[in-house]
C-alpha positions in Angstrom: 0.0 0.0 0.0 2.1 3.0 -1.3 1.3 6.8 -0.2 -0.7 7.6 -3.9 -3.0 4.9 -2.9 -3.5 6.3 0.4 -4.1 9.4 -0.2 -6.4 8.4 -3.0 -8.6 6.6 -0.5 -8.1 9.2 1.7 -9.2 12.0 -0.7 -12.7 9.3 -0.9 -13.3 9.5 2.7 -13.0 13.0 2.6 -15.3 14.1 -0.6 -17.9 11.7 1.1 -17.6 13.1 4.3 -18.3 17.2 3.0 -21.6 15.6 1.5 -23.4 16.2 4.6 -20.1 18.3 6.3 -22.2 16.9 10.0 -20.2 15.6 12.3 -22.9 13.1 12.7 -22.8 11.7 9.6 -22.8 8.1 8.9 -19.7 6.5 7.5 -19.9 5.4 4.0 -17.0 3.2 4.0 -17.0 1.6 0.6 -14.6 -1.0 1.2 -14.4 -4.7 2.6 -14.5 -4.7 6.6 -11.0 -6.6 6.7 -9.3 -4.8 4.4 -6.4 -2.4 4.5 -8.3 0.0 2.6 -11.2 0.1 4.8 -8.9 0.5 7.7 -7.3 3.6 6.2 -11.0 5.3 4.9 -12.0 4.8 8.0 -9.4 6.5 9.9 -9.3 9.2 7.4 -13.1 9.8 8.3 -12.2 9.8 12.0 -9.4 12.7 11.3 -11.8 14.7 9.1 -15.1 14.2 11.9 -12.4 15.6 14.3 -11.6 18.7 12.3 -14.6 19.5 12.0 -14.9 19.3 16.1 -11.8 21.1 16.2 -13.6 23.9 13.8 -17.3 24.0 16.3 -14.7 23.9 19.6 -13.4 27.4 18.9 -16.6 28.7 18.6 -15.9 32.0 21.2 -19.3 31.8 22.0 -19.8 27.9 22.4 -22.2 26.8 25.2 -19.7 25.5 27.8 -21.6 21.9 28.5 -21.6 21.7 25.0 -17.7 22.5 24.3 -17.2 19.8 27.6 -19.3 17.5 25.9 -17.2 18.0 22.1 -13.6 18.4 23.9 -14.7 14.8 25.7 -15.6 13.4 21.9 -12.2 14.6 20.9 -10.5 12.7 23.2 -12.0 9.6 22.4 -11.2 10.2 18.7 -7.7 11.1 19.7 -8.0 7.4 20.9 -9.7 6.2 17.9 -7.2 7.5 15.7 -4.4 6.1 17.8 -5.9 2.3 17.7 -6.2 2.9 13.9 -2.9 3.8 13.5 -1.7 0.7 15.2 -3.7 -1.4 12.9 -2.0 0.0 9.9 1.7 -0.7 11.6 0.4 -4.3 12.3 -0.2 -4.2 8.7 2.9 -3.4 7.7 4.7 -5.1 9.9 2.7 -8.6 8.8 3.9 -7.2 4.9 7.9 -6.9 5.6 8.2 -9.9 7.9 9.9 -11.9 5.8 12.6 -9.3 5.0 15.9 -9.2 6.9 17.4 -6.4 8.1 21.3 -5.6 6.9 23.7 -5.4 10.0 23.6 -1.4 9.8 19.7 -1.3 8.7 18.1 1.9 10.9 14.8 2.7 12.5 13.1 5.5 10.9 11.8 7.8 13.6 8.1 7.5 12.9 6.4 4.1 12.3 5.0 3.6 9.1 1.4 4.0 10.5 2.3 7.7 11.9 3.5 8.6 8.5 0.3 7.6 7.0 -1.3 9.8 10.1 0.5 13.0 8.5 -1.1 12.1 5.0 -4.5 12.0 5.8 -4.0 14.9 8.2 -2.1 16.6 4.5 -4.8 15.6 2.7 -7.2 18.0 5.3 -5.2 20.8 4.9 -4.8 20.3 1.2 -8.9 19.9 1.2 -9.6 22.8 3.7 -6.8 25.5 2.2 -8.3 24.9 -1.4 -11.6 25.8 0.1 -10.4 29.0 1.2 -8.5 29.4 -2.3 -11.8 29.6 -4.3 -14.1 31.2 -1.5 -16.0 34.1 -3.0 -16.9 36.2 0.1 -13.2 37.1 1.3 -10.4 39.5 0.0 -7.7 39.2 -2.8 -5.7 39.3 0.0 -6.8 36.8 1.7 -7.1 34.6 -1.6 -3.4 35.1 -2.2 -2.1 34.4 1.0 -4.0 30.9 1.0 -2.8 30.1 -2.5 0.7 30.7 -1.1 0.2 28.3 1.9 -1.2 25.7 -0.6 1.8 25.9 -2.6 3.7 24.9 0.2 1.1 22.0 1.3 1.2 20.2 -2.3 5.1 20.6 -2.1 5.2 18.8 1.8 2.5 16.5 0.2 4.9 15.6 -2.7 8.2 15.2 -0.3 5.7 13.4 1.8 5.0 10.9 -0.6 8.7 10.2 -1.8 9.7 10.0 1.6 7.2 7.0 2.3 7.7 5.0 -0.5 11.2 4.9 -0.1 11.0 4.6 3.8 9.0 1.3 2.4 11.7 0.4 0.0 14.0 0.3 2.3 12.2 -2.2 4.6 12.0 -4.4 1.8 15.7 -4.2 0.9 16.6 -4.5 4.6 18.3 -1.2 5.3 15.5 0.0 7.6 14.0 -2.3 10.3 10.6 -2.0 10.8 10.1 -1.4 14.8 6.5 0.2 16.2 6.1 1.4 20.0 2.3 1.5 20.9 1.8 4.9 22.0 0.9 3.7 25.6 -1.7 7.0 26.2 -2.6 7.5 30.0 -5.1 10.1 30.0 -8.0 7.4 28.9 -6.7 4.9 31.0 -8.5 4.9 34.5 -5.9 2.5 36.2 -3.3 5.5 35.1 -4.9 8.7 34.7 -4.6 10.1 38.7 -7.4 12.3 37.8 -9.7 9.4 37.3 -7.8 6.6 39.9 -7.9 8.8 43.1 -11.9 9.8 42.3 -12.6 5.8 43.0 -10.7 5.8 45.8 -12.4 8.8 47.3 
């Protein structure tokens, strides 16, 4: 599964998604339940739901049981997103292991799910930035500026994608090895949040 595939399911998820733009919307996942591909439109739905929260949160005038009640569905997609992210490095690590590693093969500093993460969040900005590119209620100013930043974005996106595939290349030819730390989060965790562990005890 190389980056232009990725991003091409990601891109999917995304269109679908700004159907309805409601953070309630159903998932229209087109793809087979156990399949890679359903596993990465599905976390690129969670990423764009969670923009979108992100968007409602800042609203300066936002009911304050209402912002509790979104920051508290963000962090449970921050733990969504996580858990997909895992899948996809069990993914990859089920595709490259059969491949030996050379005697001087490196780890990359992101696992190959996390790099994935970055695309799909890319692919948001990329969405999002366009949006303000042809919006027909703001400045010249403001149109240029956010032609400028997308410039940038489809450049990171490009370096993005290079850097992946070769990053997979290099598993296969042994001169990376493939190594994934779970990302071990606390605050959801009631035995190790002290927030949450010292209320039961109270």
């Amino acid at each position: 599964m190389r980056a232009l595939k990725c991003i091409d399911i990601f891109n999917l998820a995304i269109a679908d998604f700004h159907i309805t733009e409601h953070v309630d919307a159903l998932t229209k996942n087109p793809y087979t339940e156990s399949s890679i591909e359903h596993v990465l439109y599905s976390k690129c739905w969670i990423d764009t739901v969670q923009w979108h929260l992100e968007d409602i949160i800042r609203d300066p005038n936002i009911d304050a049981i209402e912002g509790m009640t979104i920051k508290r569905r963000i962090d449970s997609s921050n733990q969504d997103r996580t858990d997909m992210v895992e899948k996809l490095d069990d993914y990859y690590i089920s595709i490259f292991k059969d491949s030996i590693p050379d005697e001087t093969a490196t780890i990359n500093t992101e696992s190959p799910g996390w790099v994935i993460d970055r695309l799909s969040i890319l692919c948001l900005k990329i969405w999002h930035m366009k949006e303000q590119v042809e919006r027909k209620d703001t400045s010249e100013s403001h149109k240029k500026t956010c032609e400028a930043k997308l410039s940038i974005l489809l450049i990171q996106k490009e370096d993005l994608i290079n850097s992946f595939d070769l990053l997979l290349n290099e598993y296969q030819e042994g001169k990376k090895r493939i190594k994934v730390y779970r990302q071990m989060k606390m605050y959801n965790d009631e035995d190790l949040n002290p927030v949450l562990y010292k209320k039961d005890n109270s």
